[in-house]
C-alpha positions, 0 to 999 in steps of 0.5 A, a space after each residue: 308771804 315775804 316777811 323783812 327784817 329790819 335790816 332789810 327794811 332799812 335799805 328797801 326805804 332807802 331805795 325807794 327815797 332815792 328813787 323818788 329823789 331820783 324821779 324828782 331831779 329828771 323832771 326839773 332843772 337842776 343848776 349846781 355851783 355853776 361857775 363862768 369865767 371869761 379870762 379874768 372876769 367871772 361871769 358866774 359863781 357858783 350858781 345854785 337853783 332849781 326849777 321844777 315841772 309845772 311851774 315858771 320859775 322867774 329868773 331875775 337880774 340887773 343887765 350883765 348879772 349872768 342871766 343869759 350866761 346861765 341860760 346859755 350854759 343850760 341850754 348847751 350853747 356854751 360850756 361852764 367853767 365848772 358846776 353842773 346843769 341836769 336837765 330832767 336828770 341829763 348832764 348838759 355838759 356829758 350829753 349837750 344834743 339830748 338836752 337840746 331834743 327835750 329843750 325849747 330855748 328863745 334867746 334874748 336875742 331872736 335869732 330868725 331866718 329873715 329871708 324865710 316867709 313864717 311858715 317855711 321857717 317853722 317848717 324847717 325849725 320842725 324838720 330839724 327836730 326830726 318832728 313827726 306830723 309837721 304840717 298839723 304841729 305848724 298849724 298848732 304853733 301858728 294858731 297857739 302864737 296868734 300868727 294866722 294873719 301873718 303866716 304867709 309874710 317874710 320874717 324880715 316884714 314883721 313887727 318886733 312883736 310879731 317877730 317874738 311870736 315866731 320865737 316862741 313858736 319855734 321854741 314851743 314846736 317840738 313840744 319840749 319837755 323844758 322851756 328856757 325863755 329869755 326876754 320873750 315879751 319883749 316889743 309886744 303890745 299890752 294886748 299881745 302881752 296877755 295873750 303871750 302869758 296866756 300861751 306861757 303859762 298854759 305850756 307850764 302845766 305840763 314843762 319845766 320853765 324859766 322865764 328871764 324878764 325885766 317886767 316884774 308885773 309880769 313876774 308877778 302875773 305868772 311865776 310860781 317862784 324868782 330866783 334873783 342873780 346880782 353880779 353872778 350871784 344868787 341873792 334870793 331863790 323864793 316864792 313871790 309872796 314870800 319876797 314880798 314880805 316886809 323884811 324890816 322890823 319897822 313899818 312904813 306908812 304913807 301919811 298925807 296931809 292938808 299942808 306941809 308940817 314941821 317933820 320934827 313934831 315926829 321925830 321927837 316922838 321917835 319916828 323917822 319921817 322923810 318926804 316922800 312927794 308933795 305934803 305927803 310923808 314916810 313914816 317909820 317906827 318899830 311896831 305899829 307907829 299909826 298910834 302915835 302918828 295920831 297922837 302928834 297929829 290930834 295934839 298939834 291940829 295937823 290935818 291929816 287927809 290919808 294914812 296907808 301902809 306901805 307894801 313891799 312890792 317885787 321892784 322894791 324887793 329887787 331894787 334893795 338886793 341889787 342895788 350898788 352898794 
């Protein structure tokens, strides 16, 4: 039997952390002080996040904020200015085809063969993959993105939604290990939009993705955590729960009444108070404000029909960081 001193001890742990750590950079994708400049405009600056294996990681932003310039760049199609992308511990900018082969990548803006019918353009897209067993792994990606009827129509014949579908088919055909998904719910209908989210979140169980939407229903339907980019920028990088969380000191009720009151009874109390939309008012103050709300309410005979506490939703939450100030 070995025994170890202490010394040795020391570095046998650290060896096995750095192997773990080592474990967890190759199953994500890692975005160091990623920075983009266009001549005198800078794009990106230093862009700092990490998306993890099995789970969707929501990529959000206002138009022009580096979403699609970030996606780009991880995906290889352009390069940064500096920073870093490892892609299940490849170096994006060292070895761009590798990340391309373990990448599946639907751009904002589809780029399709439309003179090609559906399936001979998932055919060609898995002949340049080098996939083996295509013809079973065209019928999968057909059946998954809900093609069947339309497998045998050019591209340039299907609707916007159908035409997404195709994207994601593409991008999902030689079973990527990362999906990078920029915009990929745009032009479908409520019902394609469930079962595209379907399709979504059963390929996160086993890849790493990033989902770039502006739906925040959807966000909130699918992510396990949004990072939020504003003028090349992050801004937030959490858990959706806990960016919902009310960030204020003071609450915020939604309080409705018969008729319209005189808002100053309240703000004698210490309340702030504004109208919110006919007869009902938003009203604010430090700890629990209903109690006094109440009070002013009994003593003046306003007759109050609803009182509820406002909850910060993910709009509210990414209209407050980004917008204009």
């Amino acid at each position: 039997m070995r025994f170890w001193n202490s010394k040795e001890l020391v570095q046998r742990k650290s060896t096995i952390l750095k192997s773990k750590e080592g474990l967890k950079s190759s199953m994500s994708v890692v975005v160091e002080k990623l920075t983009k400049v266009y001549n005198t405009q800078k794009a990106l600056e230093e862009v700092s996040f990490e998306a993890k294996k099995g789970a969707i990681t929501g990529f959000l932003g206002p138009n022009g904020a580096g979403k699609s310039t970030t996606m780009k760049i991880a995906t290889g199609y352009i390069s940064a200015t500096s920073g870093t992308v490892l892609t299940n511990g490849i170096d994006v900018s060292k070895e761009p085809l590798k990340v391309k082969k373990i990448t599946g990548y639907l751009p904002e803006h589809n780029p399709l063969y439309l003179d090609m019918y559906v399936k001979q353009y998932l055919g060609f897209v898995a002949g340049a993959y080098n996939q083996k067993n295509s013809t079973k792994r065209i019928e999968e990606m057909i059946s998954l993105c809900g093609l069947e009827r339309e497998q045998a129509k050019k591209i340039s014949a299907l609707s916007k939604g159908y035409r997404q579908r195709v994207g994601l088919a593409q991008s999902l055909i030689h079973d990527p290990e990362v999906l990078i998904l920029d915009e990929p719910t745009s032009g479908l209908d409520p019902n394609q939009l469930a079962e595209i989210r379907e399709v979504i979140k059963s390929a996160s169980q086993e890849k790493t993705v990033i989902l770039s939407t502006h739906i925040m229903q959807e966000v909130e339907a699918l992510c396990d955590k949004v990072v939020i980019i504003d003028k090349g920028k992050i801004v937030a990088d959490d858990k959706v729960e806990n960016l919902k969380k009310d960030r204020h000191e003071t609450v915020v009720y939604s309080v409705e009444f018969e008729e319209e009151i005189d808002t100053e009874l309240f703000v004698n109390e210490g309340l702030e108070i504004e109208l919110s939309q006919n007869k009902t008012y938003a009203i604010s103050g430090s700890g629990d404000p209903r109690k006094v709300i109440m009070k002013v309410a009994g003593e003046h005979s306003l007759p109050l029909v609803n009182i509820s506490k406002n909850v910060q939703s993910l709009e509210n939450v990414f209209q407050e960081l980004t917008r204009e100030k």
